[in-house]
Structure formats: structure tokens, C-alpha cells
PDB file of N, CA, C and O in Angstrom:
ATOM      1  N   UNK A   1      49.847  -0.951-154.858  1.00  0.00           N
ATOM      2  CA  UNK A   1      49.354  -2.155-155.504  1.00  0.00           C
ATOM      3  C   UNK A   1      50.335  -3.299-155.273  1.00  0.00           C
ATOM      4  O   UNK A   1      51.566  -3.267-155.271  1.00  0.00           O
ATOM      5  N   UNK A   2      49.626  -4.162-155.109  1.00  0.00           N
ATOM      6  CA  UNK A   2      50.650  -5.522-154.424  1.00  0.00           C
ATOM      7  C   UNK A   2      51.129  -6.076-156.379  1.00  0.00           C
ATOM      8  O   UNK A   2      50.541  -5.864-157.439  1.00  0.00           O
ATOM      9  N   UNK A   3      52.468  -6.841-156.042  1.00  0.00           N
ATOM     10  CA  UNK A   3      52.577  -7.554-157.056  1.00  0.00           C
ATOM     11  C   UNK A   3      52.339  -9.387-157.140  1.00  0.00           C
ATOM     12  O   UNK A   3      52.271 -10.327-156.347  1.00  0.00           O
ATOM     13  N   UNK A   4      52.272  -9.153-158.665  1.00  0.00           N
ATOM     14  CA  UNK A   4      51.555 -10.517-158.793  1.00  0.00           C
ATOM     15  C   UNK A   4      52.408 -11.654-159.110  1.00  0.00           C
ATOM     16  O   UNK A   4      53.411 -11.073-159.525  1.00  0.00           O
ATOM     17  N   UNK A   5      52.678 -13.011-159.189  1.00  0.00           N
ATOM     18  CA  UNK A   5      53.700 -14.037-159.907  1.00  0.00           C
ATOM     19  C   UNK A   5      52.743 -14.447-160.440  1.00  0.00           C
ATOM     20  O   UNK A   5      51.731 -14.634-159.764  1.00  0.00           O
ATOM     21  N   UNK A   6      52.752 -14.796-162.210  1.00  0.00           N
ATOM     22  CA  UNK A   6      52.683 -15.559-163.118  1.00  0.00           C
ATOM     23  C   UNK A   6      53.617 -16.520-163.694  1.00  0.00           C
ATOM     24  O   UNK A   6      54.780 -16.630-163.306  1.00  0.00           O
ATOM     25  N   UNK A   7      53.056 -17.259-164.686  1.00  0.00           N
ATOM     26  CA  UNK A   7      53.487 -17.686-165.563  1.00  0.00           C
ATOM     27  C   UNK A   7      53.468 -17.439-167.364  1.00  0.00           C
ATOM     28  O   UNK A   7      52.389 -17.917-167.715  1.00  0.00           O
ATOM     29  N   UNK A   8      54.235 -16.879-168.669  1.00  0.00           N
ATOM     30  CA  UNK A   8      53.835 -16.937-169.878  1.00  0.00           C
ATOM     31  C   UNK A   8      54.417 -17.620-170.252  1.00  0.00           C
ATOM     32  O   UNK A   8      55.597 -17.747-169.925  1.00  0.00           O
ATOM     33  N   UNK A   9      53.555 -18.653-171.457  1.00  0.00           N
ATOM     34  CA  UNK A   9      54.194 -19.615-171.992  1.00  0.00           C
ATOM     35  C   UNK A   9      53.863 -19.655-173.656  1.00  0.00           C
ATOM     36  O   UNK A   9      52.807 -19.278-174.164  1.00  0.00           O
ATOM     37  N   UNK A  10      54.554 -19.982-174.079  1.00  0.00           N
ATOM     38  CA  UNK A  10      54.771 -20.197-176.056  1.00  0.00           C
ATOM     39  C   UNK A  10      55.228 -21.575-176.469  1.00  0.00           C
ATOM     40  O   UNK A  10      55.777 -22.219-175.574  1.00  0.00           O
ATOM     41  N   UNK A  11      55.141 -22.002-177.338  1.00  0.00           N
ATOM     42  CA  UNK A  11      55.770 -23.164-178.202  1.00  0.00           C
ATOM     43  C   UNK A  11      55.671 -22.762-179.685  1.00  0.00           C
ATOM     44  O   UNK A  11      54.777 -22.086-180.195  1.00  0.00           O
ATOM     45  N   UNK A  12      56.843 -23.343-180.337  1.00  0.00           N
ATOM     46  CA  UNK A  12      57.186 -22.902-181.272  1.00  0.00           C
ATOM     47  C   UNK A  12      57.230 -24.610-182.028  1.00  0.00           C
ATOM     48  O   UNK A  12      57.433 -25.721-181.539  1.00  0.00           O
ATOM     49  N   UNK A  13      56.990 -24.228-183.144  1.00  0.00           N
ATOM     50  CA  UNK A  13      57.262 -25.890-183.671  1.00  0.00           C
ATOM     51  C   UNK A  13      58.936 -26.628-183.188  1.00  0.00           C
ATOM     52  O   UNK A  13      59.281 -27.752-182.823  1.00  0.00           O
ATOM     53  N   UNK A  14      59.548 -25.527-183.385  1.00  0.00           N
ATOM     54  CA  UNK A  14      61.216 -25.612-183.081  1.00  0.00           C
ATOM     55  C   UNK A  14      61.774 -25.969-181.458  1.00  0.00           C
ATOM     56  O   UNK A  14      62.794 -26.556-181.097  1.00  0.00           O
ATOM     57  N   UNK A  15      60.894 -25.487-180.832  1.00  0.00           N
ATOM     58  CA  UNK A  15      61.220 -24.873-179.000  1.00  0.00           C
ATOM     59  C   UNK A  15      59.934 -24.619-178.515  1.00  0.00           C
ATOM     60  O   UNK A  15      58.869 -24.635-179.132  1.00  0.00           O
ATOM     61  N   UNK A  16      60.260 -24.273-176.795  1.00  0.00           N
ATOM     62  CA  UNK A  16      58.953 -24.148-176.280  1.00  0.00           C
ATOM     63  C   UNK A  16      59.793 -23.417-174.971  1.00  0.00           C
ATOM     64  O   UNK A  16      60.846 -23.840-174.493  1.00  0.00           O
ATOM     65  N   UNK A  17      58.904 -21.995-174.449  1.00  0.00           N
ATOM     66  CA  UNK A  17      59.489 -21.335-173.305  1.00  0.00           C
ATOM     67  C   UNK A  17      58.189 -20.950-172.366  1.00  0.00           C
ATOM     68  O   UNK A  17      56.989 -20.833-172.617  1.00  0.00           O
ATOM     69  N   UNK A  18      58.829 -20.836-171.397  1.00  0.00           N
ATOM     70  CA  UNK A  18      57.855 -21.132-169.807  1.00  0.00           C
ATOM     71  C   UNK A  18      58.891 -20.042-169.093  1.00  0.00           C
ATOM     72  O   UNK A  18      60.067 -20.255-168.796  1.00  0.00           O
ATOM     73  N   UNK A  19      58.087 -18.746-168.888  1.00  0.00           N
ATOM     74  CA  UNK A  19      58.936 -17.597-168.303  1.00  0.00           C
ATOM     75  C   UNK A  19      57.999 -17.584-166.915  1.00  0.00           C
ATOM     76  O   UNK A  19      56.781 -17.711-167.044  1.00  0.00           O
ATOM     77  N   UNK A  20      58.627 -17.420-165.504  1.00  0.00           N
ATOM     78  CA  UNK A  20      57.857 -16.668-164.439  1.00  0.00           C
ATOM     79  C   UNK A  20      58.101 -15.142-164.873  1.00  0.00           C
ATOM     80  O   UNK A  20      59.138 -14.738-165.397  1.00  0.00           O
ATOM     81  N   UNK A  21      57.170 -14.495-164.622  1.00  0.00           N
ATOM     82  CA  UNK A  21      57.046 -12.972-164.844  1.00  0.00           C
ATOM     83  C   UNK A  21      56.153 -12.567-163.570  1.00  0.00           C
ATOM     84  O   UNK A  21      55.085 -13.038-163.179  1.00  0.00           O
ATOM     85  N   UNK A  22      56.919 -11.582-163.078  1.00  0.00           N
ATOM     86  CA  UNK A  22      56.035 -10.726-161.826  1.00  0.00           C
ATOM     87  C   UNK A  22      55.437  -8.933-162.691  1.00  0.00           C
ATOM     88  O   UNK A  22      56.055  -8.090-163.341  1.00  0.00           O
ATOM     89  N   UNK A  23      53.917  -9.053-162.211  1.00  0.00           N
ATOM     90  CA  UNK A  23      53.628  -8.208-162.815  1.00  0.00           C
ATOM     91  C   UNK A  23      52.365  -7.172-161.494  1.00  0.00           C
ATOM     92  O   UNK A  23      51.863  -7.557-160.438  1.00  0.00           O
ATOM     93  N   UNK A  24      52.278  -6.065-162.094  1.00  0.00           N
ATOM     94  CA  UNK A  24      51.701  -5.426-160.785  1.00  0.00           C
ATOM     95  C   UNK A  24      49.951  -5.784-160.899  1.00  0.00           C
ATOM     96  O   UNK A  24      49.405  -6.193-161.924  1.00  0.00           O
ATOM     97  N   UNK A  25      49.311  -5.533-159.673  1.00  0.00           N
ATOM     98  CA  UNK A  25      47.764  -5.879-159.861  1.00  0.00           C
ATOM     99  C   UNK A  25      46.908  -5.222-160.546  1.00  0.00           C
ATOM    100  O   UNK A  25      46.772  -4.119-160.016  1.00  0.00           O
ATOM    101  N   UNK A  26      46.169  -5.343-161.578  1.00  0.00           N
ATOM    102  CA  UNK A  26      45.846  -4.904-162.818  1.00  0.00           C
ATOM    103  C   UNK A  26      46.071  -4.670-163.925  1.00  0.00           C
ATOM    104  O   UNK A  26      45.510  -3.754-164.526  1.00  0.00           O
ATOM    105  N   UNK A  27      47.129  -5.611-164.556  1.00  0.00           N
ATOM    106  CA  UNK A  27      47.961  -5.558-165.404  1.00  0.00           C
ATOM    107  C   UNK A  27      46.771  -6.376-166.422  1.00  0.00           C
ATOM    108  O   UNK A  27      45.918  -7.133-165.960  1.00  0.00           O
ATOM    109  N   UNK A  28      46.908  -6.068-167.784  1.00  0.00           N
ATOM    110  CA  UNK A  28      46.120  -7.080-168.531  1.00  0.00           C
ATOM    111  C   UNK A  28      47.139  -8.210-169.145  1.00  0.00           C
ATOM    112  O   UNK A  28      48.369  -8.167-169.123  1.00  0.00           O
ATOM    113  N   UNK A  29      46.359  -9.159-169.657  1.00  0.00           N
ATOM    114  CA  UNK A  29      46.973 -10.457-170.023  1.00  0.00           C
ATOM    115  C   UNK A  29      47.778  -9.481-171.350  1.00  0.00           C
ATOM    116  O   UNK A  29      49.001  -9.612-171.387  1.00  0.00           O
ATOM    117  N   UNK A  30      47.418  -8.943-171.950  1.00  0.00           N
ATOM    118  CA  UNK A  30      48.349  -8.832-173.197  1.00  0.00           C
ATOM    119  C   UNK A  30      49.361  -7.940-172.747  1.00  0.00           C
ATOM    120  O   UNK A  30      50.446  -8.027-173.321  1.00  0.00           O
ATOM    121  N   UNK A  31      49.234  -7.119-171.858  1.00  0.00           N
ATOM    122  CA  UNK A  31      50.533  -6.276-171.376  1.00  0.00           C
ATOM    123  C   UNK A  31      51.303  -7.191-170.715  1.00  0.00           C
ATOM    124  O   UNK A  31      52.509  -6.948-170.692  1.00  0.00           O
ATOM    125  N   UNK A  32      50.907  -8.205-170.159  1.00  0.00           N
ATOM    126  CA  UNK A  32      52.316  -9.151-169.460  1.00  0.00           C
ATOM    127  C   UNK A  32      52.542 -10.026-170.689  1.00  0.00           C
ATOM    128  O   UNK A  32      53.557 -10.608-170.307  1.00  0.00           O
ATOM    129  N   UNK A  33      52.323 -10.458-171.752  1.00  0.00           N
ATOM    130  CA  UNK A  33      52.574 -10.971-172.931  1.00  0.00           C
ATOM    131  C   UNK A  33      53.978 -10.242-173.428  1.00  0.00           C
ATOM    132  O   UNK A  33      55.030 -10.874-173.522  1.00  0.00           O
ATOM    133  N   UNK A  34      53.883  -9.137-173.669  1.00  0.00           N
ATOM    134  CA  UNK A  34      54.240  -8.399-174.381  1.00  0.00           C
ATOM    135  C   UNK A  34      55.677  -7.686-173.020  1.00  0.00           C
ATOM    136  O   UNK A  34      56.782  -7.265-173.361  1.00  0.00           O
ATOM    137  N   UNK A  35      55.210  -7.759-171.714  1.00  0.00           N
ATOM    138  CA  UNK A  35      56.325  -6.891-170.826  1.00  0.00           C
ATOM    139  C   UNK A  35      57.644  -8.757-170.795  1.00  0.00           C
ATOM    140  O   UNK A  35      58.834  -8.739-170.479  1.00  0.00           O
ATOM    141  N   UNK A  36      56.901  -9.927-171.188  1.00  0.00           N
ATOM    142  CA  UNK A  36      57.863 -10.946-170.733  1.00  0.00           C
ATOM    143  C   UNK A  36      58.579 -11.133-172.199  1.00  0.00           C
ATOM    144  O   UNK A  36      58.280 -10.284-173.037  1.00  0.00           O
ATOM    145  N   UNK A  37      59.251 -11.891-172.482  1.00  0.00           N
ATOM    146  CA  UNK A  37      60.991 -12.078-173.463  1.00  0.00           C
ATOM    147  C   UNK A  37      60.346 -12.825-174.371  1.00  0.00           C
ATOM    148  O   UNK A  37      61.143 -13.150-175.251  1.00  0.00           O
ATOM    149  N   UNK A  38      59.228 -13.264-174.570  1.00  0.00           N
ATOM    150  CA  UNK A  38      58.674 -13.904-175.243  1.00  0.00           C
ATOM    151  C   UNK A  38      58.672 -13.281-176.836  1.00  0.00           C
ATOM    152  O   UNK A  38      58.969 -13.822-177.901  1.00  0.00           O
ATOM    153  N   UNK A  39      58.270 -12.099-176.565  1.00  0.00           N
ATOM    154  CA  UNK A  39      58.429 -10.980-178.580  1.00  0.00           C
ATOM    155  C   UNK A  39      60.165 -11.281-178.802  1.00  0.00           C
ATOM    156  O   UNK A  39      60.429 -11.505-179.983  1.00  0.00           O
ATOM    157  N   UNK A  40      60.983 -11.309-178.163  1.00  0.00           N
ATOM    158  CA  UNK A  40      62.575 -11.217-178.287  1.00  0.00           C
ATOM    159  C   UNK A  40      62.895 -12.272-178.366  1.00  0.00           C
ATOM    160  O   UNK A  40      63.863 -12.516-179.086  1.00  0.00           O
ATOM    161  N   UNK A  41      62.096 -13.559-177.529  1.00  0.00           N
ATOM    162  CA  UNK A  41      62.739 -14.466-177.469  1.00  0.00           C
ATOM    163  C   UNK A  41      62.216 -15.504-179.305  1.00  0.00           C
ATOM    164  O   UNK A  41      63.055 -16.158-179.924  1.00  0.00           O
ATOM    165  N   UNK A  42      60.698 -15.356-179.778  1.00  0.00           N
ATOM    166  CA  UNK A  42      60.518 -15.364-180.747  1.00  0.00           C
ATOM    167  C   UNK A  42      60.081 -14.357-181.846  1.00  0.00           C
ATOM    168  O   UNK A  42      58.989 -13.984-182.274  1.00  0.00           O
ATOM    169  N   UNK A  43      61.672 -14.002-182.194  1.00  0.00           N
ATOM    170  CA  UNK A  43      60.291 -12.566-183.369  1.00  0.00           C
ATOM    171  C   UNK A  43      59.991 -13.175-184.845  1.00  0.00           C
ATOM    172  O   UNK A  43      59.818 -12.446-185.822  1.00  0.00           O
ATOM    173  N   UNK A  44      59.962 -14.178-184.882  1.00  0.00           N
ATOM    174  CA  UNK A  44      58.974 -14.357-186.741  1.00  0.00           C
ATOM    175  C   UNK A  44      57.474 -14.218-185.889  1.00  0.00           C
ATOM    176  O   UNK A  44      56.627 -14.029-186.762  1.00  0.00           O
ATOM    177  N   UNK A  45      56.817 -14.237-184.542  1.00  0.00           N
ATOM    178  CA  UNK A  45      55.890 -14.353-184.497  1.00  0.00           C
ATOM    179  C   UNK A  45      54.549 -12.566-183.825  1.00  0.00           C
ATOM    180  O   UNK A  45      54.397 -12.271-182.640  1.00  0.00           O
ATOM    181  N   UNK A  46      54.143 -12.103-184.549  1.00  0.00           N
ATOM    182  CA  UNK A  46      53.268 -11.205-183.760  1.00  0.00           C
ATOM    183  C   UNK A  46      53.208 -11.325-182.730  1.00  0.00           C
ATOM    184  O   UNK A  46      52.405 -12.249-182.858  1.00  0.00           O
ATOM    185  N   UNK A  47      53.362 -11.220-181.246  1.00  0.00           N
ATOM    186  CA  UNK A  47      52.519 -11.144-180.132  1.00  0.00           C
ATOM    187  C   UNK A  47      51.454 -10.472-179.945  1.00  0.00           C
ATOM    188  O   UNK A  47      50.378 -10.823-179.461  1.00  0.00           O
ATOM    189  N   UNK A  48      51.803  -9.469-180.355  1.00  0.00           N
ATOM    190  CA  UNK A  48      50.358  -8.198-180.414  1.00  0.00           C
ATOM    191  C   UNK A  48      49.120  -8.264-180.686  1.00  0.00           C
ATOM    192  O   UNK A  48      48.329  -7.352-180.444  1.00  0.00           O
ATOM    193  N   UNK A  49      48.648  -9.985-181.529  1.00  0.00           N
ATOM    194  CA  UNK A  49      47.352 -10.174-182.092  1.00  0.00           C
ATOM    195  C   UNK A  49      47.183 -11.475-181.728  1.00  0.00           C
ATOM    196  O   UNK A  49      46.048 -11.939-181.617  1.00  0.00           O
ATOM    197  N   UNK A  50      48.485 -12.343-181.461  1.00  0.00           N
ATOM    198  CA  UNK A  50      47.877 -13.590-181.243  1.00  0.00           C
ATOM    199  C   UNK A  50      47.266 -14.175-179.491  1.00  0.00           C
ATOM    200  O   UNK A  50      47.332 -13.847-178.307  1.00  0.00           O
ATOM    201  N   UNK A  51      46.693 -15.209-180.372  1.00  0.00           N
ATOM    202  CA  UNK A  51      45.672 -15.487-179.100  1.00  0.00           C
ATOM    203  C   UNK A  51      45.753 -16.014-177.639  1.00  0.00           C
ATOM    204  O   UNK A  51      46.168 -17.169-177.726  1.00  0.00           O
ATOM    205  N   UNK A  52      45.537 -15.679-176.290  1.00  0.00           N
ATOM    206  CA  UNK A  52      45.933 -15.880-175.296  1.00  0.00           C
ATOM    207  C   UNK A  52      44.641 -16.351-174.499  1.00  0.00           C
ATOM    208  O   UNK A  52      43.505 -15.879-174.454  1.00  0.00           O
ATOM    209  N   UNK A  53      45.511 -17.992-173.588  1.00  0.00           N
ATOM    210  CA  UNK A  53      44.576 -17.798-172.879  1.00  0.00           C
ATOM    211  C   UNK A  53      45.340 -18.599-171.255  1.00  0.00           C
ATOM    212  O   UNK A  53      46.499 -19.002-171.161  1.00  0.00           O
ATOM    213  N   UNK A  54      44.441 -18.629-170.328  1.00  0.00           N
ATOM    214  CA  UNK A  54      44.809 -18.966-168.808  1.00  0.00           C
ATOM    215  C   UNK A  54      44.565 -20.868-168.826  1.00  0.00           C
ATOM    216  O   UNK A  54      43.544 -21.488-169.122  1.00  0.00           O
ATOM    217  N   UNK A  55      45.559 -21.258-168.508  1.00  0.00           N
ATOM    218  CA  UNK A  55      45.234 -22.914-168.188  1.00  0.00           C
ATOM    219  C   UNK A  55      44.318 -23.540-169.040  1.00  0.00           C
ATOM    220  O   UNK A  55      43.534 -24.420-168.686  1.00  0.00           O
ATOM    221  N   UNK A  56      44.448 -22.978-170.408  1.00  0.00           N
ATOM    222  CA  UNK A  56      43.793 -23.649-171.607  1.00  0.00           C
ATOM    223  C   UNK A  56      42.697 -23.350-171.644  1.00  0.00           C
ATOM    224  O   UNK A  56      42.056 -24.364-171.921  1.00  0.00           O
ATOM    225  N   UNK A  57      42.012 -22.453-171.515  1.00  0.00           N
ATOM    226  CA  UNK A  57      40.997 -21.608-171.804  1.00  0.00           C
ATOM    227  C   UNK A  57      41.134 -20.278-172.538  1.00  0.00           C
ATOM    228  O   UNK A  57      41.961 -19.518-172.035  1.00  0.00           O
ATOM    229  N   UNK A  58      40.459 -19.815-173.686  1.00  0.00           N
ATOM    230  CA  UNK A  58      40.695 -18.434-174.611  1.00  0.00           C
ATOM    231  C   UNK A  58      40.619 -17.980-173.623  1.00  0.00           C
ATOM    232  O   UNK A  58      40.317 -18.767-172.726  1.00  0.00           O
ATOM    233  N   UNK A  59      40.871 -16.282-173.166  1.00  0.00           N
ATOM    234  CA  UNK A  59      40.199 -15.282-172.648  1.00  0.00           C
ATOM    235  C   UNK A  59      40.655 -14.160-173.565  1.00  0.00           C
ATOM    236  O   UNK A  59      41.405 -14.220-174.540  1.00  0.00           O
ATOM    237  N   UNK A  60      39.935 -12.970-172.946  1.00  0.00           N
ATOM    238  CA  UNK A  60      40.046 -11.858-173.820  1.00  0.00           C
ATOM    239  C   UNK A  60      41.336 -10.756-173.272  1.00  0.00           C
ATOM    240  O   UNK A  60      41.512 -10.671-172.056  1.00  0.00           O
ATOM    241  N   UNK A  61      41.884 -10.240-173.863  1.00  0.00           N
ATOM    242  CA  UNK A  61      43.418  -9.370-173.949  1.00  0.00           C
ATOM    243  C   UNK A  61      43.029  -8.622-172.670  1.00  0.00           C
ATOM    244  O   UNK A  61      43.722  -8.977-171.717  1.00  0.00           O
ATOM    245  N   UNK A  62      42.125  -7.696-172.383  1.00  0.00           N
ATOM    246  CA  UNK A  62      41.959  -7.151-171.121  1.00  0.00           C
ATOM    247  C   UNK A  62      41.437  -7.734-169.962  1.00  0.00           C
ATOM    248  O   UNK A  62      40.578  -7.201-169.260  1.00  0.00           O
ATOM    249  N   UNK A  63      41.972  -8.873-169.749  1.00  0.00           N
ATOM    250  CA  UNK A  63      41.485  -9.674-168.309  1.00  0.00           C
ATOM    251  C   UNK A  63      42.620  -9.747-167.760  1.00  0.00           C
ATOM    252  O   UNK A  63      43.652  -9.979-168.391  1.00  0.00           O
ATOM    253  N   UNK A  64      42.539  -9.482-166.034  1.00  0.00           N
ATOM    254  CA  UNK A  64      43.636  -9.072-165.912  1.00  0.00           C
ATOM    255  C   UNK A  64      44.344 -10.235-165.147  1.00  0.00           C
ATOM    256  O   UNK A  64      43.762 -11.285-164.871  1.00  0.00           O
ATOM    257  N   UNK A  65      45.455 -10.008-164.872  1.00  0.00           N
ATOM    258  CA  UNK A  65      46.239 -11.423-164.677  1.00  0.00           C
ATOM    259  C   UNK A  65      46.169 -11.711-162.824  1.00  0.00           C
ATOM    260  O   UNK A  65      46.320 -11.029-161.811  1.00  0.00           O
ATOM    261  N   UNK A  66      45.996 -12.482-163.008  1.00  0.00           N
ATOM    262  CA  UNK A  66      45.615 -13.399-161.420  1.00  0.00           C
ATOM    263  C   UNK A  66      46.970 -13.973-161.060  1.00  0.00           C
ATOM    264  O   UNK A  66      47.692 -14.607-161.830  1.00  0.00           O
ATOM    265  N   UNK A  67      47.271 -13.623-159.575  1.00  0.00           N
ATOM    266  CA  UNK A  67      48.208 -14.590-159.024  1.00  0.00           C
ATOM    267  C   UNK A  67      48.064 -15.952-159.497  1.00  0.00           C
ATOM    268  O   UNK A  67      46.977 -16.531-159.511  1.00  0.00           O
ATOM    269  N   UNK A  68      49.396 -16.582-159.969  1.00  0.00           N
ATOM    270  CA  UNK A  68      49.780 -18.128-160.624  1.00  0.00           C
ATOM    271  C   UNK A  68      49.182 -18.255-161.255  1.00  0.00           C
ATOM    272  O   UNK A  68      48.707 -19.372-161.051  1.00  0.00           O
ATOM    273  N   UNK A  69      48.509 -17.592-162.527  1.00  0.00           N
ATOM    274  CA  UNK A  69      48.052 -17.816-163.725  1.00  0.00           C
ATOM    275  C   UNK A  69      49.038 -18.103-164.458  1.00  0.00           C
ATOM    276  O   UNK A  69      50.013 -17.385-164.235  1.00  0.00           O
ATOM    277  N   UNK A  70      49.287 -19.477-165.872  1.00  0.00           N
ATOM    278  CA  UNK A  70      49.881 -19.661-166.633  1.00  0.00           C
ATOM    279  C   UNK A  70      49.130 -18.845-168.084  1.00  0.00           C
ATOM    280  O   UNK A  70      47.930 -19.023-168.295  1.00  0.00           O
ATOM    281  N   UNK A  71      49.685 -18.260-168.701  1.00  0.00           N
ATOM    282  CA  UNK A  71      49.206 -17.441-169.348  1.00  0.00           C
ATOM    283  C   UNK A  71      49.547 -17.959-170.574  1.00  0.00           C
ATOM    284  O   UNK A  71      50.733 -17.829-170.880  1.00  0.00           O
ATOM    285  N   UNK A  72      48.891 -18.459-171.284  1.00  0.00           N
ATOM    286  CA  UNK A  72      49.463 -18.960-172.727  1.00  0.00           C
ATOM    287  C   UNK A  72      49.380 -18.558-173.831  1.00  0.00           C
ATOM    288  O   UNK A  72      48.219 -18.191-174.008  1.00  0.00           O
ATOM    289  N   UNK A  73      50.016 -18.406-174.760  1.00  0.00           N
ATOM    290  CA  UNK A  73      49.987 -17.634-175.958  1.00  0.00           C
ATOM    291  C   UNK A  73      50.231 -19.037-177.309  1.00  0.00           C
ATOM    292  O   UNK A  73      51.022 -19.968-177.467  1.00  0.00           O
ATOM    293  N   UNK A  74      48.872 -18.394-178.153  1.00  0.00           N
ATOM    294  CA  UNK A  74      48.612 -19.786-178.875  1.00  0.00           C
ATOM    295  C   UNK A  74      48.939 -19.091-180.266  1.00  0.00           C
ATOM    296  O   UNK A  74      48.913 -17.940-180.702  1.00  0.00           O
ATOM    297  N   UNK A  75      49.324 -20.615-180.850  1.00  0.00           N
ATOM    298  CA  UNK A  75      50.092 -20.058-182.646  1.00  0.00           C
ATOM    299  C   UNK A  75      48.598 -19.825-183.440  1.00  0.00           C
ATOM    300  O   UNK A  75      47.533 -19.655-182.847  1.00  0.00           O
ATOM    301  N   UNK A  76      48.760 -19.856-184.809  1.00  0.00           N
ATOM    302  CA  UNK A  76      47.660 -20.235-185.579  1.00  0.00           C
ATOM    303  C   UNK A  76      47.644 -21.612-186.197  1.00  0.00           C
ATOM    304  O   UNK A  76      48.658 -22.309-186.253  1.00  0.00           O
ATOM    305  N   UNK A  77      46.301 -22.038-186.725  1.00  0.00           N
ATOM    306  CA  UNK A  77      46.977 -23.398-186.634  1.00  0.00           C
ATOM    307  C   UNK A  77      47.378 -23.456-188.018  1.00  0.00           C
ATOM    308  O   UNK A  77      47.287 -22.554-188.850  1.00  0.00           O
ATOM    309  N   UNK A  78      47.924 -24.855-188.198  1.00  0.00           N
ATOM    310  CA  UNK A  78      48.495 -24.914-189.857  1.00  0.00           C
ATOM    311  C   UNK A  78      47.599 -25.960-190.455  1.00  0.00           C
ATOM    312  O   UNK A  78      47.754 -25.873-191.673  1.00  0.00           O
ATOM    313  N   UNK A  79      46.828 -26.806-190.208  1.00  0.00           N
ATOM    314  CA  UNK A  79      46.053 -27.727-190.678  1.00  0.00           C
ATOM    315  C   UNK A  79      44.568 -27.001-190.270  1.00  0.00           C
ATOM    316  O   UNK A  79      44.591 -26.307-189.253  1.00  0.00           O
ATOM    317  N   UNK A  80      43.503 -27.098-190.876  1.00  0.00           N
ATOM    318  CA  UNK A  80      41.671 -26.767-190.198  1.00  0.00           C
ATOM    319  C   UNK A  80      41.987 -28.022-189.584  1.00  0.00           C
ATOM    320  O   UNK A  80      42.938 -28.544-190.165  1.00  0.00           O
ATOM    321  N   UNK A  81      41.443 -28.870-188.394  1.00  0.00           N
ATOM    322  CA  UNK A  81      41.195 -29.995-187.800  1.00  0.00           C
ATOM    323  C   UNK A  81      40.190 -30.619-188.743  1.00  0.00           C
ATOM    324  O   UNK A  81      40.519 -31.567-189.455  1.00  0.00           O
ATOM    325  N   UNK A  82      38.873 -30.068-188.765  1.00  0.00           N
ATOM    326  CA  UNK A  82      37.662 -30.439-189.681  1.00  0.00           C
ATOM    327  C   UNK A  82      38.802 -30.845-191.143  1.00  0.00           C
ATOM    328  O   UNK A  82      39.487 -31.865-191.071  1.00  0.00           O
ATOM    329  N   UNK A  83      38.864 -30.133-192.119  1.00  0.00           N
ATOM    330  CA  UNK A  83      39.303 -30.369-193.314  1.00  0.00           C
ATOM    331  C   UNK A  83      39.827 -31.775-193.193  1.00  0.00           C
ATOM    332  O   UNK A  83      39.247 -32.747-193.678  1.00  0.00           O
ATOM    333  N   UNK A  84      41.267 -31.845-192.334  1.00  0.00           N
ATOM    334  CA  UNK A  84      42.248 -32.968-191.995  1.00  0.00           C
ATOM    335  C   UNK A  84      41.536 -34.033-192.008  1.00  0.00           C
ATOM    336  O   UNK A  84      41.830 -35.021-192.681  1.00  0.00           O
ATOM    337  N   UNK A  85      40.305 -33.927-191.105  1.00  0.00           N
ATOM    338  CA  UNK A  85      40.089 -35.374-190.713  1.00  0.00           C
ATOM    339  C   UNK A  85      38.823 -35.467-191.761  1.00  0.00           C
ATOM    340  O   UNK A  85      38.259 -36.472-191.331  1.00  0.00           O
ATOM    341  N   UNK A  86      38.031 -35.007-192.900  1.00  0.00           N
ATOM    342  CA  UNK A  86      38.073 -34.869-193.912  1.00  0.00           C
ATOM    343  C   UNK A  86      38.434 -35.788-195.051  1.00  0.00           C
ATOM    344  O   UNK A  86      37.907 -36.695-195.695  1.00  0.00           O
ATOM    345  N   UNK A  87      39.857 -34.976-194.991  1.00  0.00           N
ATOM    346  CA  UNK A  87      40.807 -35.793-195.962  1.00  0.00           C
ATOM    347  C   UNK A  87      40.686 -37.349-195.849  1.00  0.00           C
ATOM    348  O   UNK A  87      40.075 -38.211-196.480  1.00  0.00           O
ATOM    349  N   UNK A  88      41.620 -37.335-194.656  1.00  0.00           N
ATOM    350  CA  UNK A  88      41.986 -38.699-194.153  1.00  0.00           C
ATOM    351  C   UNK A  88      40.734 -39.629-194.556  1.00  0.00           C
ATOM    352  O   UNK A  88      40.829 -40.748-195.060  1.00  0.00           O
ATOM    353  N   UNK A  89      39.417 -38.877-194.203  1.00  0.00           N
ATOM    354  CA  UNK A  89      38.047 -40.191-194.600  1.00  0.00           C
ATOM    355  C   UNK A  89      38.296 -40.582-195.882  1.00  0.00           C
ATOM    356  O   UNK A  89      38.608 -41.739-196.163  1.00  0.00           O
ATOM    357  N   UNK A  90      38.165 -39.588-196.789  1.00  0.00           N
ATOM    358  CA  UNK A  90      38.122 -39.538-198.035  1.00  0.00           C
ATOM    359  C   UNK A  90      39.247 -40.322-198.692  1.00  0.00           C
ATOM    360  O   UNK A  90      39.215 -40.221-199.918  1.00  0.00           O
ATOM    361  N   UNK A  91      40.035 -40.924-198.311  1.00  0.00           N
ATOM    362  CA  UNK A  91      40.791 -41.805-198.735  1.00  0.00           C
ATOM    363  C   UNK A  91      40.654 -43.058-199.040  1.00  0.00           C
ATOM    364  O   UNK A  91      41.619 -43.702-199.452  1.00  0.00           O
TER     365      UNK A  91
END
């Protein structure tokens, strides 16, 4: 099996990291999540459940990773968007 170059990426309210990771062909998105420094490099955060997706699109944990895919791993959010902008009318 040939190997692959990616990209995984995180932001943290604090920081933000952008790892190349080489991974073999058929690897799923959450196993290269989880094989790059990203759990070590932030642990207040799960990796194991949170949500991932390719060049800003969701996808699902078993899709498997494509040569030069940026692979992104998304927080939860802290505001609803709806509610926020909501509020703000209601003022």
C-alpha cells in the first residue's frame, strides 16, 4: 500500500496547530486524527467524538483520507448562532 501526505488541523481558543501527517492508503479520517499529536498536543479536548471534516466540509469518521487532504477537527460551539443573533435583535 502506497503512503499518503495529509494535513490535521485544530484551533483552540488559546492556539491553533497544522501537523503534516503521512498515513498509509486506507486509513480512516479518525485514525489519522487520533495517530497525529493533536490528543497530546491538546488534552482538555476529546478527539475520539469530535467532529471532522476535509477543506470545510463535515464528513463521516470512516472516510478514508485522500492524498493532501487538510483534515480538520472542529470544537463545539459555545454560542447557538440562531439564539445569538436572536438576542442581539431583541435588544
Amino acid at each position: 500500500m502506497a503512503d499518503l501526505s495529509a494535513e490535521v488541523c485544530f484551533a483552540s481558543p488559546q492556539s491553533q496547530a497544522l501537523m503534516p501527517i503521512t498515513v498509509t492508503q486506507g486509513t480512516s479520517i479518525r485514525t489519522a486524527v487520533m495517530a497525529s499529536l493533536l490528543p497530546s498536543m491538546f488534552p482538555d479536548y476529546d478527539f475520539s467524538c469530535l467532529p471532522c471534516g476535509v477543506f470545510g466540509q463535515v464528513v463521516d469518521d470512516a472516510r478514508q483520507v485522500q492524498a493532501g487532504d487538510r483534515i480538520e477537527v472542529y470544537r463545539p460551539l459555545i454560542n447557538d448562532p440562531k439564539a445569538r443573533r436572536r438576542n442581539r435583535a431583541g435588544r
